[in-house]
C-alpha positions, 0 to 999 in steps of 0.5 A: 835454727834448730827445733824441736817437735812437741812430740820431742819435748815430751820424750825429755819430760819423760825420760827427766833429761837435764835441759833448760826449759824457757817461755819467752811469752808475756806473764798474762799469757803463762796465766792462761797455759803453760807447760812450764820453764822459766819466764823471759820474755822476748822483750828482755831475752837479750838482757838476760842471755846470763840466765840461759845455759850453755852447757846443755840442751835449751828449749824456747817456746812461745804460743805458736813457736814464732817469737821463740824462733826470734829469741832464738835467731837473736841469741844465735847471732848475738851471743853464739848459742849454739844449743838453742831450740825452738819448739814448733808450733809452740804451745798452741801444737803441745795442747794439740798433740800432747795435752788437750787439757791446756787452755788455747788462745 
């Protein structure tokens, strides 16, 4: 599995790169924080595999990067992606390192 450093996410924010952007935690939990994306949550993931593209760059987050990871094994294994993502530590480590503004939970 491929991932991605917070400090990684920030340099595609920043240089507008074209990549999709997917939250796969609960829509409580998006109240709370986000930093974004689209919200599929893991529970529907492999549903929805049409809405996550295949032509670019896909980063999944989650709070601490644990049921990313697992959307991101299971769309590997399922559907072949091979342009998947998980961003480590999830958003629990962007609010550490990249905006401390963000609520943690």
């Amino acid at each position: 599995m491929k991932e991605l450093t917070v400090s990684d996410l920030k340099a595609l924010f920043d240089a507008k790169a074209d990549f999709q952007l997917i939250d796969v935690r609960e829509p409580h939990e998006i109240a709370v924080a986000t930093i974004g994306g689209e919200n599929i949550p893991l529970g529907t993931i492999l549903q929805n595999s049409d809405k996550i593209a295949n032509d670019k760059q896909v980063v999944i987050y989650c709070r601490s990067g644990k049921r990313s990871g697992d959307a991101v094994l299971a769309l590997e294994r399922q559907f072949g992606f091979d342009n998947l993502y998980n961003l480590k530590g999830g958003i629990l480590a962007y609010a550490d390192e990249i905006d401390q503004s963000l609520t943690k939970y």
